[in-house]
C-alpha positions in Angstrom: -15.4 -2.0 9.7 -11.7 -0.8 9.8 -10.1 0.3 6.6 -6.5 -0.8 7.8 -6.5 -4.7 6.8 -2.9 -6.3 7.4 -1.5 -9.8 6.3 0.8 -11.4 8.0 4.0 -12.4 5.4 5.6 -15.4 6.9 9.3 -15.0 7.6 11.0 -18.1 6.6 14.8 -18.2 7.6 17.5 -19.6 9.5 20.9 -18.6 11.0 21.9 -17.2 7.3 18.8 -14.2 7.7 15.5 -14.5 6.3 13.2 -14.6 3.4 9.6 -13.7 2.7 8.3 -15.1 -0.4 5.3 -13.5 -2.1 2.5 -15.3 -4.2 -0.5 -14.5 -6.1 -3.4 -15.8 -4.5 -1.6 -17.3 -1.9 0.2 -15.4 0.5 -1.2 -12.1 -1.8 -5.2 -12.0 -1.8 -4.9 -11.3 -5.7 -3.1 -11.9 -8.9 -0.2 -9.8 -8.8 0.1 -8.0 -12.2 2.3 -5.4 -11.1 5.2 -4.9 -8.7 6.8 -1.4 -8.2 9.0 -0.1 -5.1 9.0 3.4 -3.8 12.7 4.8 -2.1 15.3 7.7 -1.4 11.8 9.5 -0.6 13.2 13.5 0.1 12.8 14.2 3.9 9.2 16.0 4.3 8.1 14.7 1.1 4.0 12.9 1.3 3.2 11.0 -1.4 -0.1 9.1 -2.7 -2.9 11.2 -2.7 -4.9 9.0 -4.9 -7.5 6.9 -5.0 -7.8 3.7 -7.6 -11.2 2.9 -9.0 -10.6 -0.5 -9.7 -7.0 -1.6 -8.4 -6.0 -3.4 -5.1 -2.5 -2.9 -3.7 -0.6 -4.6 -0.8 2.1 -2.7 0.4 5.4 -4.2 2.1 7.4 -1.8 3.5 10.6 -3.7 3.3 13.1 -1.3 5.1 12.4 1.7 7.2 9.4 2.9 7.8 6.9 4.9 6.7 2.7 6.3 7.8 0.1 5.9 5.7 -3.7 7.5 5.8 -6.3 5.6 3.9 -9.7 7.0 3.7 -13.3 5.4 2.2 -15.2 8.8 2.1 -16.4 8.1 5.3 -13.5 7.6 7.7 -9.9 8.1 7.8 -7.6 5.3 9.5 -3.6 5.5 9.7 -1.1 2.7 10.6 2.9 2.7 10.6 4.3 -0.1 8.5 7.6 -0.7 9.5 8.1 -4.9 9.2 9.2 -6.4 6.0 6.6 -9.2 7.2 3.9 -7.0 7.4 1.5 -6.3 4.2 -1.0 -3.6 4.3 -4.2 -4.1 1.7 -5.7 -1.4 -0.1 -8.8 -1.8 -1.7 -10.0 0.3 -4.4 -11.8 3.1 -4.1 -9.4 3.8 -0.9 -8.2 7.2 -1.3 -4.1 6.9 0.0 -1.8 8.9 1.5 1.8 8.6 2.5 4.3 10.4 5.2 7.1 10.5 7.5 9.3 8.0 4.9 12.0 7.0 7.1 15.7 8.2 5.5 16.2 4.1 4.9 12.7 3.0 3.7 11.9 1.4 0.8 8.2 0.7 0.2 7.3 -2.0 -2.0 3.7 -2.6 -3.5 2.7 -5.2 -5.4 -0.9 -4.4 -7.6 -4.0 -6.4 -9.2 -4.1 -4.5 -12.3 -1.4 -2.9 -14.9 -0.4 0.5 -14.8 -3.7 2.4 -16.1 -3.6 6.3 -15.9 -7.4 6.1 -16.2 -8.0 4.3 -13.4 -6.4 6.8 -10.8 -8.9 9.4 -9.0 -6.3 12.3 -8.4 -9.0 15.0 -6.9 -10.4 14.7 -3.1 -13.2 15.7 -4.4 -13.9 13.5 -7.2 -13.3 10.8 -5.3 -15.5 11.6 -2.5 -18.1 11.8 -5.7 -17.4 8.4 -7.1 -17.6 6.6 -3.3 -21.3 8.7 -2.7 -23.0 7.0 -5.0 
């Protein structure tokens, strides 16, 4: 089973430019209780490395582009999101990793849960732990 698991975000425009609405449970496989956007990432700068024991995340990135590794404990997949009509889904207990942010990208992800500092896995380690059980 592949860790990277995309949704398509349809495009809806015209000769004006175009629009991509986003919607809980609809176009979004969750409630979204939290929307946050990531930008004017430094050049050589990764972010992420993290793992979420009970939040899901879709990530848009909306300009740009950037990489990102995701990893269950057992396998690590990576996939370029570079389409604003492109969402990638993270499920918890994925541990995350970010790279090669594009000068112009800004990453937008929209989450299940509100901002909890305990529910972040910040050590490899731990995390391989928690997803051995």
């Amino acid at each position: 089973v592949s860790l990277i698991k995309t949704i398509s975000l349809k495009s809806l425009g015209d000769e004006r430019g175009s629009l991509v609405a986003l919607e809980g449970n609809k176009s979004v496989p969750f409630d979204i209780k939290r929307v946050y956007y990531i930008f004017a990432t430094k050049e050589g700068v990764s972010r992420g490395f993290h793992a979420h024991q009970n939040l899901k995340q879709v990530a848009v990135c909306v300009t740009g582009s950037c990489r990102f590794v995701l990893d269950n404990g057992k396998s690590r997949e990576e996939i370029i999101l570079d389409s604003a009509a492109t969402g990638l889904v993270i499920e918890d207990l994925t541990w995350r990793e970010m790279h090669d942010f594009s000068q112009d990208c800004v990453l937008l992800v929209l989450a299940s849960e509100h901002y909890d500092k305990a529910d972040y896995i910040r050590d490899y380690q731990k995390f391989l732990k928690a997803v051995v059980k």
